[in-house]
N, C-alpha and C positions, 0 to 999 in steps of 0.2 A: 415422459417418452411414450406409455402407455396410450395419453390422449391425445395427442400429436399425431402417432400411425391411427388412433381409431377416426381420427378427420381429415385424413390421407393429406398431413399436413408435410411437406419436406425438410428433411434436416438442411440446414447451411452448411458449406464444405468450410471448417476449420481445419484441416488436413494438408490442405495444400495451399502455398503462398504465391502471390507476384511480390516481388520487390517494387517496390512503392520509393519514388525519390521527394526530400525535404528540403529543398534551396531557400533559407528564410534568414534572417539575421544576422546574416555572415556565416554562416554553417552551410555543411552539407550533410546529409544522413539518409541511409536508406534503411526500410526496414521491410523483411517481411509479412505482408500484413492476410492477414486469411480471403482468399479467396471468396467464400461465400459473406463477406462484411464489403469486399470492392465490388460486386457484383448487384449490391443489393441496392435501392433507393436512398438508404440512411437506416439508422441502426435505434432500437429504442434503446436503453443500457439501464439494467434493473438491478443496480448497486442495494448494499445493506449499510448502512451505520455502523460503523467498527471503528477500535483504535489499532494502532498499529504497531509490533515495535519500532521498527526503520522510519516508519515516516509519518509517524504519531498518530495520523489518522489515515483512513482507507476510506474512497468514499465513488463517485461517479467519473474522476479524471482517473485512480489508478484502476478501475476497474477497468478504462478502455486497455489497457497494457498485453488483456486477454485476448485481444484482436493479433498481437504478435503471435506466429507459429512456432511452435514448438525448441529444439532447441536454443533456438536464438534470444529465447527470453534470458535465459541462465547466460549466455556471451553478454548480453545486453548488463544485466547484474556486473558483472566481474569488470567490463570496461568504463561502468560507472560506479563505483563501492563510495562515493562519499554522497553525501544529502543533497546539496546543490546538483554536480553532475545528476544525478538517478533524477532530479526533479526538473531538470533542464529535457532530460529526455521523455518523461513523462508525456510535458505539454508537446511535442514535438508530434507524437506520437497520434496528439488529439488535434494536431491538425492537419493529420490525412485521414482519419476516420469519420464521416459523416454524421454523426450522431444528430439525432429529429428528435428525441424527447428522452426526460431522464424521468424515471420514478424509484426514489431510494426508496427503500424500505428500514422505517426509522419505529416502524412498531414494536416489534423487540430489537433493541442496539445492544452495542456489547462495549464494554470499558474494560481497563487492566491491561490483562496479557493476552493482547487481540493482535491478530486477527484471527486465531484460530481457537485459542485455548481461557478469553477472558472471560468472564462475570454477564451474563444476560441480564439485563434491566427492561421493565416494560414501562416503553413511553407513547405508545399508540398514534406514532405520526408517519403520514405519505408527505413525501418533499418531492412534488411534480414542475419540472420546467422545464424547456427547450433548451433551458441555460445550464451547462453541467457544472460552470466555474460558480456559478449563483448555488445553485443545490449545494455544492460542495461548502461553500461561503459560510452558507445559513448554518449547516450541520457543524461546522466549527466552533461558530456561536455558540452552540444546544451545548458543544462540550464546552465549550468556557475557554476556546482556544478563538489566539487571534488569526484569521485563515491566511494573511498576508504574511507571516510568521513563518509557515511551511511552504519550504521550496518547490513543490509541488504544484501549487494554487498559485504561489505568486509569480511563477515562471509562464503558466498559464494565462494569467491575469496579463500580465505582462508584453505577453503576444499576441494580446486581443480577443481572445476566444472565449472570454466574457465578463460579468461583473463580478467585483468581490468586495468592494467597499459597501458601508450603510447605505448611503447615500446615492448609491448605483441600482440598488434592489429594490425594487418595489413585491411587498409579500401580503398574500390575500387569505382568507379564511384566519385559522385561529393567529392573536396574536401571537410576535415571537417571543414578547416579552413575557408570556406568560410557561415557556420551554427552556429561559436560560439560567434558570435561580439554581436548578443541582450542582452538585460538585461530583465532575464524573474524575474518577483514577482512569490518568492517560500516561503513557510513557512517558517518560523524562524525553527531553530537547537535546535530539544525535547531534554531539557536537561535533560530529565531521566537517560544518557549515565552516567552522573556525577552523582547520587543516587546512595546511595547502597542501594539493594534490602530489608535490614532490615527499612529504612525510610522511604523507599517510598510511605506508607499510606498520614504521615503527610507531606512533601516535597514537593507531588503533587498538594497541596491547593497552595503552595508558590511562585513555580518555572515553574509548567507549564500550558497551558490554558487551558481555559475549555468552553464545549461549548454551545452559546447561541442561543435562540430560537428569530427571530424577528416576533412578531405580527402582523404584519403586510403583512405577506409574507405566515403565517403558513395558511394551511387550516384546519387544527386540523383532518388528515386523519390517525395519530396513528402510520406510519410507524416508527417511529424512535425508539417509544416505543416499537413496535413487535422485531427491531433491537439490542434492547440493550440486550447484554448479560448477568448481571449481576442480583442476584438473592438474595435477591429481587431488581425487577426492580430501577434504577435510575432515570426515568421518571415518574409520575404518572397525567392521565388523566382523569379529567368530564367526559361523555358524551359530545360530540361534542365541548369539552372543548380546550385550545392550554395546551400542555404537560408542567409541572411542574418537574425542575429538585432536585434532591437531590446528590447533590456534594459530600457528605460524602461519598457517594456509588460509585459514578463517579470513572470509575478506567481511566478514558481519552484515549480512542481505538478508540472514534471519528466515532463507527461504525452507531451511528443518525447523524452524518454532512455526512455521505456516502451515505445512502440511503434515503435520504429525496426527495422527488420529485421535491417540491417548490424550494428548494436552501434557505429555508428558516433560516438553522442552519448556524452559522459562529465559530470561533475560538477565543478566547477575549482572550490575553495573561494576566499572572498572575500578581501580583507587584510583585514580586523579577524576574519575567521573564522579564518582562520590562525592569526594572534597567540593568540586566546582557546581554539583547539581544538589548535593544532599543527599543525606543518607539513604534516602528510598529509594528500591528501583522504579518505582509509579510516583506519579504527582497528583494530586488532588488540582483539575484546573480551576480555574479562580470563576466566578460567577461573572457569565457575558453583562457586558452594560446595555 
């Protein structure tokens, strides 16, 4: 920010929105989208390489999602809680946003209990394209994840908005083959894909995790609770108290493991999540071909 005012450089208005309409596929959806991103020429989107809990990985499509203003991101959550839905809206999202060039930052990524609180790894790579669904593809790969797999990329993919098969990507400088032999620890596979949206109240107890608070790590600073979307809150806190969860309300958006400071929130998979994914809450991904 420092050098920005010293180059009398302007902030963008993400404060205030126009309501932006999405008549595509049979759908309708509006969203509002920041002001200073509809105003501008196209957006460049300087994502990082992360995994995620909710949506396994985090890359240049869910970073457009920060183009939504303020409250409505957390409504947007609660009216989509399952994989599909949230990934259905994602791409939708990115195609009213004009994005002109993507450059991830893949120099230090992060695996585990990402996206806020995982494992730093230094793998020294820029993923530059004009192509966010192609960035996003590639960086799959490096995890060992198939990108067509997350409803995110394939709903994307899906509506055009760019490439995500081998075969569609043409990639320049180092090979990829030479980035996809690690085995990074990525969240286990939110089986919400397999819910239908009418069970999914009672299913989510069953099948997918939920997330917990460790005492020991919390400072009891509230953000998780300012974070949660849902109303009435799923958190409730003492005075200087560590936040108490109420699961019944937990719609699992994992937006308090995001924003916690401490790293203090983690992901405890379900028992029937267990049983059908394995005992781990993280999976080692298997090495890209």
């Amino acid at each position: 920010m420092a050098e920005a005012d010293r180059l009398a450089i302007p902030f963008a208005d993400f404060d205030t929105a126009r309501e932006v309409s999405d008549r595509s596929g049979g759908r309708f959806r509006k969203f509002p989208i920041a002001r200073g991103v509809l105003e501008s020429g196209g957006i460049v989107n300087l994502p990082r390489l992360k995994t995620h809990s909710l949506t396994r990985f985090t890359g240049a499509l869910k970073n457009t999602f920060g183009c939504v203003v303020g409250a409505r991101k957390a409504a947007l959550h609660i009216a989509h809680p399952d994989g599909e839905g949230f990934g259905r809206m994602i791409a939708d999202v990115n195609m009213l946003v004009p994005t002109r060039l993507v450059v991830m930052d893949a120099v230090r990524v992060m695996e585990g209990n990402g996206p806020a609180a995982g494992t730093l790894v230094d793998l020294g790579l820029l993923l530059v394209s004009t192509d966010p669904v192609a960035v996003d593809s590639v960086a799959c790969r490096i995890l060992g994840l198939d990108p067509l797999s997350l409803p995110h990329v394939r709903a994307a993919w899906q509506s055009g908005l760019g490439a995500a098969q081998d075969d569609e990507i043409e990639t320049r400088g180092e090979p990829l083959g030479k980035w996809t032999g690690r085995r990074f620890a990525v969240p286990s596979l939110n089986l919400t894909r397999a819910v239908p949206p009418l069970f999914w109240r009672a299913a989510r107890r069953l099948f997918i995790g939920k997330p917990v608070i460790d005492p020991a790590a919390c400072v009891a600073c509230g953000e998780c609770v300012t974070s949660c979307p849902t109303s009435p809150k799923s958190l409730a806190q003492a005075p200087g108290g560590i936040p108490v969860y109420n699961y019944t309300k937990c719609i699992r958006c994992y937006c308090c493991q995001e924003t916690c400071p401490q790293g203090a929130i983690s992901i405890r998979p379900a028992p029937w999540g267990r049983l059908l994914e394995g005992p781990a809450a993280m999976r080692k991904g298997a090495p890209a071909a």
